[in-house]
N, C-alpha and C positions, 0 to 999 in steps of 0.2 A: 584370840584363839578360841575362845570362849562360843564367839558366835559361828565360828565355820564347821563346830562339830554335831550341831543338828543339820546343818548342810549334807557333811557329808553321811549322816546315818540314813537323810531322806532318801538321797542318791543313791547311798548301797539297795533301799527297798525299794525300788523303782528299779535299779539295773537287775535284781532278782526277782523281779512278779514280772517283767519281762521276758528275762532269761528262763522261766518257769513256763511263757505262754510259747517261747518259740523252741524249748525241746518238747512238751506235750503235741502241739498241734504241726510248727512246721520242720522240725529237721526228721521227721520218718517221710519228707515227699522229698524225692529225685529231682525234682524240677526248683531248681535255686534261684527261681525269677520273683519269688515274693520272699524269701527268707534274708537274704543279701541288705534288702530293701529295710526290711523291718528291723533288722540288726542295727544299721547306720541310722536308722531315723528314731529308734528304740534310746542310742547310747545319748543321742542328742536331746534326747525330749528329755532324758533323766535328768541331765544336769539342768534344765530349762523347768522342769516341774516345779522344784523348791521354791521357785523366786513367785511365782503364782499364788495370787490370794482370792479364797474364795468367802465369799460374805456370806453369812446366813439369810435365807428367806423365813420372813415369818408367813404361816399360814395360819387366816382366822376363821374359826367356823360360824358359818351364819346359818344355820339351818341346815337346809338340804343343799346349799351349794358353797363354795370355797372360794375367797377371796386371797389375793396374796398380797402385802402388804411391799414392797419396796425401795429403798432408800430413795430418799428426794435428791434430783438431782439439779443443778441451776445451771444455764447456759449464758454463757454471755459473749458480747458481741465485741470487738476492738478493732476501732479503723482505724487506719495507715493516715496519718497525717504527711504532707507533700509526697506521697507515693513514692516510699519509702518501700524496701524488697525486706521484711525477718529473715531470720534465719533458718525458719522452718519451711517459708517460703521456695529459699534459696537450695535449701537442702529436696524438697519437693521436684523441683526441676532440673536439679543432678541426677537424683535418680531417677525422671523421667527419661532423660537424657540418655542416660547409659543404658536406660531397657531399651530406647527405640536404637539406639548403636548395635546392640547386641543384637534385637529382632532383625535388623538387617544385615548382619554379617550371618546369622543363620538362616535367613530366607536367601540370599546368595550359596551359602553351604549347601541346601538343599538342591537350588536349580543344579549347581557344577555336578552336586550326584546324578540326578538324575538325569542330563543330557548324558553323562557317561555312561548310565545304565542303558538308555537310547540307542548309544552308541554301540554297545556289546550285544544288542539282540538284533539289531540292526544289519552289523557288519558278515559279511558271509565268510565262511570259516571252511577254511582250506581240508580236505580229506588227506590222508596221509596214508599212503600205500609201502607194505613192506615189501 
């Protein structure tokens, strides 16, 4: 219990220096195309902020210009012995999979619209006499 209640004190300050930038700036505008937005993507990033860590840069002065010093990082390589699929792998290509599923159930969404919008400027439209 101990450790979720910096959790949640981070989250309370984050869902209020938000809540602070969208009654200042956006709810005095009429047009709710960017406030909606900022709202849902605001409450989500709050609880997504805590878990983010940010490392210090050192910076050294060498005279007249500045160097930054940054954690050394090491890269390493691991092959697939008998070609073999990970799991990251494997997870790689599910969600490839379901993006290009999805781009094509809304690239089809889109044509059906727009033959119907074709269709309605298209069609000639009956005059109606009283």
């Amino acid at each position: 219990m101990e450790s979720l209640l910096p959790y949640f004190i981070q989250v309370n300050i984050y869902l209020i220096a938000l809540y602070l930038i969208y009654v200042g700036f956006l709810r005095p505008l009429k047009n709710y195309k960017f406030s909606r937005p900022f709202l849902l993507i605001g409450i989500a990033s709050a609880f997504a902020l805590p878990f983010l860590e940010f490392s210090s840069v050192q910076v050294i002065e060498t005279g007249a210009l500045y160097s930054i010093r940054l954690p050394e990082v090491n890269i390493t390589t691991t092959e697939l012995s008998n070609g073999a699929i990970s799991w990251s792998q494997a997870v790689i290509w599910l969600y490839a999979l379901v993006s290009l599923v999805l781009a094509i159930k809304t690239i089809a969404q889109l044509s059906a619209l727009l033959k119907l919008r074709l269709r309605l400027h298209t069609s000639p439209t009956k005059a109606t006499t009283s």
